[in-house]
C-alpha positions as CSV (number, residue, x, y, z in Angstrom):
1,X,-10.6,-7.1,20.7
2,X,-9.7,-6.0,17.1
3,X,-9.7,-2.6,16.2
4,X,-9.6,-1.0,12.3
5,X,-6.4,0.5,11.6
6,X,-6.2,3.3,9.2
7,X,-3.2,4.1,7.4
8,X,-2.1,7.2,5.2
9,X,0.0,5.4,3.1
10,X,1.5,8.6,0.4
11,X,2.9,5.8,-1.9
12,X,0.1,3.7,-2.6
13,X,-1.6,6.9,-4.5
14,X,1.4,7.8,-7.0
15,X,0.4,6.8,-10.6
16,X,3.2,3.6,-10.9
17,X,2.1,2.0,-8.3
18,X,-1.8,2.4,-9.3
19,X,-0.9,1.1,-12.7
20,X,0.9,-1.9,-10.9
21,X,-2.3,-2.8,-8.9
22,X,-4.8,-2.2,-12.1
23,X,-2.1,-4.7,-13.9
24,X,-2.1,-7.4,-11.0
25,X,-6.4,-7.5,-10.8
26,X,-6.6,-7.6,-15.2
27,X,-4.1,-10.3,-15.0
28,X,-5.8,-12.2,-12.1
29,X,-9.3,-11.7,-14.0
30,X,-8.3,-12.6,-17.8
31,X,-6.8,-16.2,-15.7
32,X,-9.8,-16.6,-14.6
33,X,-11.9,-15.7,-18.0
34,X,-9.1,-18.1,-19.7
35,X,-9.5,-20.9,-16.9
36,X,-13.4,-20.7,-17.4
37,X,-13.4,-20.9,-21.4
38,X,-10.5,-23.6,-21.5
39,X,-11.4,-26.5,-18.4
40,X,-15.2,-24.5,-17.6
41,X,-14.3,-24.2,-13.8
42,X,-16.9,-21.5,-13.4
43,X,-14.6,-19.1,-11.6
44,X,-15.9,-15.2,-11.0
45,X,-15.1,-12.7,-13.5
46,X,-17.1,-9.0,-12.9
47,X,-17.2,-7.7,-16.7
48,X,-18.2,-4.7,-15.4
49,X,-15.0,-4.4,-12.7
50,X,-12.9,-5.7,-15.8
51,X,-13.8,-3.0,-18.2
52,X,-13.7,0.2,-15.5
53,X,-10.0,-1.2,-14.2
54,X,-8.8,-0.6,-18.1
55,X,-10.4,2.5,-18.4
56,X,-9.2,3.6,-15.2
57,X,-5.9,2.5,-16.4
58,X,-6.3,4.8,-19.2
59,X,-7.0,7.7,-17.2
60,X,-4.2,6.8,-15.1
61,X,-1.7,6.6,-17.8
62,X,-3.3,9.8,-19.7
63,X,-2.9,11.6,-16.6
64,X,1.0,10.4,-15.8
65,X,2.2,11.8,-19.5
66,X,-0.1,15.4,-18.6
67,X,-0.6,16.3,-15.1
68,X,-3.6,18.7,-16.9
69,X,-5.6,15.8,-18.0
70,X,-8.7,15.8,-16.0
71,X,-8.0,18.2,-13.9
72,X,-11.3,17.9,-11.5
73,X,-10.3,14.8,-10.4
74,X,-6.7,14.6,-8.2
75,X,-5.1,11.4,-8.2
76,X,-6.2,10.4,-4.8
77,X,-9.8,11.0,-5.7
78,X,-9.6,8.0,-8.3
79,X,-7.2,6.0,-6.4
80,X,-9.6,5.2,-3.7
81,X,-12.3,4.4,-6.6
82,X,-9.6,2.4,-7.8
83,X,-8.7,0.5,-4.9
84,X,-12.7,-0.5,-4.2
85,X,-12.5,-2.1,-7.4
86,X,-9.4,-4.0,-6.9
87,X,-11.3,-5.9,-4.3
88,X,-14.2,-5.9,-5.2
């Protein structure tokens, strides 16, 4: 039987590696919005999931240059918002 296993990875919440993974899905999604205007293969781009990823990626990079920036929000707190939209 398959159980869930749940990690506590500490690296996969620093700010570089966030930016990394916000990079990697934009990149994946413009392909597809490119692919879809050039040979119309009808791929799935989220708009929405497009445009919170760069302004996630703004926070992100706000908040690497001043540790002060946003201060209610930790960087764990958006890193798990972060990762749901990576898959989503």
């Amino acid at each position: 039987m398959l159980q869930p296993g749940l990690t506590n990875c500490v690296e996969c919440t620093t700010i570089p590696v966030l930016l990394d993974d916000i990079e990697c899905r934009i990149k994946e999604l413009a392909e597809n919005l490119y692919n879809n205007t050039i040979y119309t293969l009808n791929l799935p781009v989220n708009a929405t999931v497009f445009l919170d990823l760069l302004n996630y990626k703004r926070i992100l990079t706000y908040k690497f240059c001043n540790p002060d920036y946003g201060l209610p929000f930790t960087v764990e707190m958006i890193a798990s918002r972060v990762k749901l939209l990576i898959y989503k």
